[in-house]
C-alpha positions in Angstrom: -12.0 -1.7 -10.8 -9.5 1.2 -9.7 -8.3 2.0 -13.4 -5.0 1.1 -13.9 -4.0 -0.2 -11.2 -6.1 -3.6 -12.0 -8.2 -3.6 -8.9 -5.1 -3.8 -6.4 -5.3 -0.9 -3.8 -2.0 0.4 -2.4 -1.1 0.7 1.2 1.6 2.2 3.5 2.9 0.4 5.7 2.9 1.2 9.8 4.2 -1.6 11.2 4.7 -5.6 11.2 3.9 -7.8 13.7 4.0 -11.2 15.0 1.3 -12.2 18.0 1.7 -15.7 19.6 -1.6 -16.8 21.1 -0.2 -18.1 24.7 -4.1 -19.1 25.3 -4.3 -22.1 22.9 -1.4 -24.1 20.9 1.4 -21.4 20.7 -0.4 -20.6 17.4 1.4 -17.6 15.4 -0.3 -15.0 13.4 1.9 -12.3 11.0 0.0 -9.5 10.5 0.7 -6.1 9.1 -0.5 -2.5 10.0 -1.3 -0.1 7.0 -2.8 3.0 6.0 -4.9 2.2 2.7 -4.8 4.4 0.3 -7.6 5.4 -2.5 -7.2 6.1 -6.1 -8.3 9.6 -7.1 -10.8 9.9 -9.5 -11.5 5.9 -9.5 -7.6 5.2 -10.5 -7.0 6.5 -14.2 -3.9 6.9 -15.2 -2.4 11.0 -15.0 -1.8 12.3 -18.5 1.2 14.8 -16.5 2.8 11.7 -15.1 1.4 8.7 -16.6 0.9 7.2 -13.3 -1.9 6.9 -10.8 -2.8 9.1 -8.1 -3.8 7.8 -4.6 -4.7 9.8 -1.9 -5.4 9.1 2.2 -8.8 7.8 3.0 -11.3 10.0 4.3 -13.1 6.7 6.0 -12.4 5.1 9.6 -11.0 2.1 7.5 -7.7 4.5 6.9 -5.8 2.5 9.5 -6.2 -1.5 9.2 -4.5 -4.8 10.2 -4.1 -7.1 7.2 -2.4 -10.5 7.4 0.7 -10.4 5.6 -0.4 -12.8 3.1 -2.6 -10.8 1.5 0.1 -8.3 0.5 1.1 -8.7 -3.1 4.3 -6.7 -3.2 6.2 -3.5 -3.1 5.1 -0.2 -4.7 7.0 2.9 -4.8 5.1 5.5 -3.5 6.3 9.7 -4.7 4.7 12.3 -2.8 2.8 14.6 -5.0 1.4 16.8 -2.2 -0.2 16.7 1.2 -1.3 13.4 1.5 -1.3 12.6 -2.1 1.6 9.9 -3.9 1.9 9.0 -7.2 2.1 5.1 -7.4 5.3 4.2 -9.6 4.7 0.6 -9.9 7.0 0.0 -12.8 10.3 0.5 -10.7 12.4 -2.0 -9.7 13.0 -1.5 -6.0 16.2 -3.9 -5.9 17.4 -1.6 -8.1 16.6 1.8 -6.7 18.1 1.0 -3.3 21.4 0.1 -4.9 21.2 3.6 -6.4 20.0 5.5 -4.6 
């Protein structure tokens, strides 16, 4: 499922939040905002690049609220065009801030 990238889909991410429910026992819920992201062409690997694709949903489900839980990790995300990125998930992001 998705091709290469192993039936993980990517996301940006809009915002993070924390929301304390006042109404019952002060529980806390961390959630995160995102735009998900599609693979193009069901997530094969580009044979220019040799990384995947992903592209802006078309769907209502673009913009969602996830727990952050759910989220796996970081991916570094390279703008091919208009609302298309290239997912580089090979980079070390520790790494890449120090650099760059």
């Amino acid at each position: 499922m998705y091709g290469a990238l192993q039936g993980r889909l990517p996301a940006r991410l809009v915002a993070l939040l924390k929301i304390r429910d006042y109404r019952s026992d002060n529980t806390v819920h961390r959630v995160a905002g995102v735009q998900m992201l599609t693979p193009v062409n069901t997530g094969p690997i580009s044979h220019l690049y040799a990384l995947v694709t992903v592209q802006m949903r078309q769907d209502t489900r673009g913009f969602t609220i996830v727990d952050i839980e759910t989220i796996l990790g970081l991916v570094h995300l390279i703008l091919e065009e208009d609302r298309r990125w290239l997912v580089n998930s090979l980079i070390d992001l520790r790494t890449f801030i120090e650099v760059y």
